[in-house]
N, C-alpha and C positions, 0 to 999 in steps of 0.2 A: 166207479165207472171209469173205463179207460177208452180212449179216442180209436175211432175204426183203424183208422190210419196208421198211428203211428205208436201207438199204443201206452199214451202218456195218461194221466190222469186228465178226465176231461168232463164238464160241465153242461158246454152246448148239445140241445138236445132237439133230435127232428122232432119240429111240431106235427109231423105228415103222420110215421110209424110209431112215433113214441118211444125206440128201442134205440136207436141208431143214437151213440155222443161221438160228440167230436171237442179236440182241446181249443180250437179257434174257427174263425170263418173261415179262411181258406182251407182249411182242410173238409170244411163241411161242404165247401164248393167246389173242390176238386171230386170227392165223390159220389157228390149230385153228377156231375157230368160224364163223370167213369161208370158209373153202375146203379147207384144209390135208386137214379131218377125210375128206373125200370121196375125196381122190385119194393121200394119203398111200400106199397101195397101191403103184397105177400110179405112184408117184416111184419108188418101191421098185423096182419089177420094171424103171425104166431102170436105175438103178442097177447092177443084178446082172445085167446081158446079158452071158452067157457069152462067151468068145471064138469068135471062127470059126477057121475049120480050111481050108474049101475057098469059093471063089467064091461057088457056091452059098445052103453053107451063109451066109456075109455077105449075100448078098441077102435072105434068108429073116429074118435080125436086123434089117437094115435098115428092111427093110417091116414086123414088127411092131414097132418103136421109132416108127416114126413114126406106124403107127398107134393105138399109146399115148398119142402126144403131141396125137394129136387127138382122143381121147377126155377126155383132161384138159380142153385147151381148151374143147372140149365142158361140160362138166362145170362149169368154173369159170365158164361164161357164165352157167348155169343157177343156180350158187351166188349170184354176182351181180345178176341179176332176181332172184331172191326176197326178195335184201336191200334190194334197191331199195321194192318192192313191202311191205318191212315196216316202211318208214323208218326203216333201218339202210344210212346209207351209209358210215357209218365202216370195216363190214364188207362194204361192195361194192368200196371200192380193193383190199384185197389178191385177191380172186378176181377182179378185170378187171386187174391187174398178170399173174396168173397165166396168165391167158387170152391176155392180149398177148406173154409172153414164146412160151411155147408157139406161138402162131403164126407169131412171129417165125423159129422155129427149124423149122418146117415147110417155110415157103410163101418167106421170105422179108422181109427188113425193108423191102422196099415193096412187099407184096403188099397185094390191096384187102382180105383176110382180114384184117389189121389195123384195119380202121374199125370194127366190130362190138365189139372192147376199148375203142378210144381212146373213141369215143360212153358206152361205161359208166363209164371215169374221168371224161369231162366230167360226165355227168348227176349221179355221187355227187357231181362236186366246186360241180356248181347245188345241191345239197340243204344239201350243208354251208355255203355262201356263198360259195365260194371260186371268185368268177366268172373271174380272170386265171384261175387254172389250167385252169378247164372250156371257156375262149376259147382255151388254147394247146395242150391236145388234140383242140380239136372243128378248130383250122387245122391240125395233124398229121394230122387226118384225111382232111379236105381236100387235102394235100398228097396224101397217099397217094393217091388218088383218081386227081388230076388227073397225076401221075407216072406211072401206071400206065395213061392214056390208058382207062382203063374207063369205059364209058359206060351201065353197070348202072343202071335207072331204082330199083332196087329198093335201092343202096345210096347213090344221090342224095338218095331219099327219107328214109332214115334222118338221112343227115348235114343237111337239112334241118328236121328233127326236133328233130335234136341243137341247131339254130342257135336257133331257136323256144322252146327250154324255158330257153336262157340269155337271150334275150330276154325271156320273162314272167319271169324271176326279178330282172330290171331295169326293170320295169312299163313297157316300150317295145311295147306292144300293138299298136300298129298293124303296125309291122316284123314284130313275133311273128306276125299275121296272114295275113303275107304268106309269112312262112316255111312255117305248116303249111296254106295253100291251096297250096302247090310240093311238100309232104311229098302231098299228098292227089295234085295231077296227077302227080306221078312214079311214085309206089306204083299209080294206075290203068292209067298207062301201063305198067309191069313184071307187074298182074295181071288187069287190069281193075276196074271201079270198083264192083263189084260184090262182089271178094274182100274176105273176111272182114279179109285181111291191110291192107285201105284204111282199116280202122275206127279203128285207134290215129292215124291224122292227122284222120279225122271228126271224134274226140272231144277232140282239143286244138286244135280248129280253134273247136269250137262253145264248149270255155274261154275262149277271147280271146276270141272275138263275145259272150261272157255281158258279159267287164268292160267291153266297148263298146256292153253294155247292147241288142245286137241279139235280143232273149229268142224274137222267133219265130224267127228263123233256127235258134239254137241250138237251141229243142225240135222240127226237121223236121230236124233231123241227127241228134239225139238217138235218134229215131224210127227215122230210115235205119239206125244202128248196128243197132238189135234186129230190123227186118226182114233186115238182109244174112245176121244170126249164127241169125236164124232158120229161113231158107234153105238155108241151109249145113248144119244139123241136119236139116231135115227134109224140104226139096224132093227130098232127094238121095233117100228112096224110093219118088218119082213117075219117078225115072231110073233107065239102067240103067248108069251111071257111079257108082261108089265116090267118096263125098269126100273129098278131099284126109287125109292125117292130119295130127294137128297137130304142133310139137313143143310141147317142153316148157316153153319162152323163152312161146313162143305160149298156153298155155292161162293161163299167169300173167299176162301184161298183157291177155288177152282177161279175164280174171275180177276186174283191177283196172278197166276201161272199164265194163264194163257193171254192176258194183258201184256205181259211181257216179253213172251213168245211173239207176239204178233209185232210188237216197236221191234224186237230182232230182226224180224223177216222185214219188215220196213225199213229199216237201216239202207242210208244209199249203199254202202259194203258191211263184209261182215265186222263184226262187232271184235274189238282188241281185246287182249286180254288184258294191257295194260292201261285202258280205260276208267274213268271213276263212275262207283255204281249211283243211279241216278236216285238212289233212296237207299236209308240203311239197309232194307228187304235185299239189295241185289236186283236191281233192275240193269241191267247189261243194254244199251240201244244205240250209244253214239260210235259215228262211225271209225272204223280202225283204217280203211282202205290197200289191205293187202292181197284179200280174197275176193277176187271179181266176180267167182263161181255163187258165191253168199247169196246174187239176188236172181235164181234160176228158176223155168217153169214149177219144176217141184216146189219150192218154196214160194212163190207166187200163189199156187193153188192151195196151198195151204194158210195162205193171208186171206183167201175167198171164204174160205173151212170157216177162220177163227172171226170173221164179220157178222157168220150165221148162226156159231154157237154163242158169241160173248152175249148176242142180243136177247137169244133163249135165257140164257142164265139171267141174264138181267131184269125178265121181267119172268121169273121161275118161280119166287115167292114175293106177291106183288106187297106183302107186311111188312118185307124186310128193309130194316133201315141201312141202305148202302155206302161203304166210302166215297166221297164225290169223286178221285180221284180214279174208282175201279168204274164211274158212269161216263167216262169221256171214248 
């Protein structure tokens, strides 16, 4: 048996699931509080899959095992945005470990359902510094991609994302630039440029244009984010079309974007470029005071905008367990 974590020979064993070793205590309590705690369950119940008897009955095991294993994965992504989102990446590897494994055993080890894990180890391993490693999952990822001949603009977009954030963590802005105006055409191409789901490359697009000091550009993107998610809230009772629901990945980094969009707009001036960001994520807020235009009706009404949607999103799925730092 080898430890979840770290993949040494290991002994301790969850009394919960019965499946789960780990080689010591802290690593069994590092991911008890990463992921373990959520799904320890569902390890369980693979674990104890009765045996079959008749055909049948094996199809009937088959199919809820696997649909176990994608509710985990499920599950582990969800565990890892929120650690991402609370500047805990130490505890986003082992639930995007979890998540990667899990799909692996699903879909297959070059299904494109693997980019969605690999892009979470990259991003914790940007947060931690740890750029070789986040460069040699985000090309895993890639590999996957291009192996699989998938031509998904929507998970183009991600890994383009993923390139972009390991770029601004090497102050190569311009390239970073280029990446999340590709995260921005791809994700419009997959939903249109109007979907809410465009806003997470809006808002790291209009990051790089701040440290290139492009300050109007970035507050008319800025702007575009709170109209689209405004839209999205509330056009949809001038239709007779149901909006989209969201998931749960989704209402997390929608409430880390437009959190940070709004300390912009609240900024006594606009925001410097040469600033330090106020979390590894790129929170941009403290004041630069060059731009006195920064705190203008437009932007005002758009701080009204973002009071009436953060609150929507916040209480959007009332199950979900939130970063304290996205309930302020």
């Amino acid at each position: 048996m080898v430890c979840e974590l770290c993949q040494k020979p290991a002994l301790l064993l969850c009394t919960g699931c019965r499946c789960a070793y780990y080689c010591c205590d802290d690593h069994q309590k590092t991911a008890w509080a990463a992921v373990h705690s959520k799904v320890c369950r569902l390890v369980g119940a693979l674990g104890s899959a009765r045996d079959f008897c008749t055909l049948e009955e094996r199809r009937l095991r088959d199919e809820t095992v696997r649909q176990q294993k994608v509710r985990i994965m499920q599950m582990s992504l969800v565990c890892g945005t929120r650690h991402i989102y609370s500047d805990r990446p130490g505890l986003t590897l082992p639930a995007a470990k979890q998540a990667l494994a899990m799909a692996a055993e699903v879909y297959g080890a070059a299904s494109v359902e693997l980019v969605r894990p690999f892009l979470m180890l990259a991003t914790a391993c940007v947060m931690l510094g740890e750029l070789s490693s986040a460069e040699g999952y985000l090309s895993q990822g890639e590999w996957t991609l291009i192996y699989s001949k998938s031509e998904d603009h929507a998970l183009r977009s991600q890994l383009f994302w993923g390139w972009g954030r390991m770029l601004t963590a090497r102050r190569d802005w311009l390239p970073a630039k280029w990446c999340f105006a590709e995260t921005v055409h791809h994700s419009s191409e997959a939903f249109g440029p109007q979907d809410v789901r465009c806003t997470l490359g809006y808002f790291w697009l209009a990051e790089t244009l701040l440290r290139l000091d492009k300050l109007d550009i970035c507050a008319s993107l800025f702007r575009e984010i709170v109209t689209i998610w405004h839209q999205f809230f509330y056009a949809g009772s001038c239709s007779e079309e149901a909006p989209r629901r969201l998931d749960d990945t989704e209402v997390i980094e929608a409430l880390h974007v437009l959190t940070a969009v709004r300390k912009a707009f609240s900024a006594p001036d606009s925001p410097s470029r040469s600033q330090t960001a106020s979390s590894r994520m790129g929170l941009h807020t403290s004041s630069g005071g060059r731009h006195q235009w920064w705190r203008n009706e437009e932007n005002a009404a758009c701080v009204v905008r973002l009071d009436v949607i953060l609150n929507r999103l916040r209480n959007y799925s009332p199950g979900l367990e939130l970063p304290q730092v996205l309930m302020r």
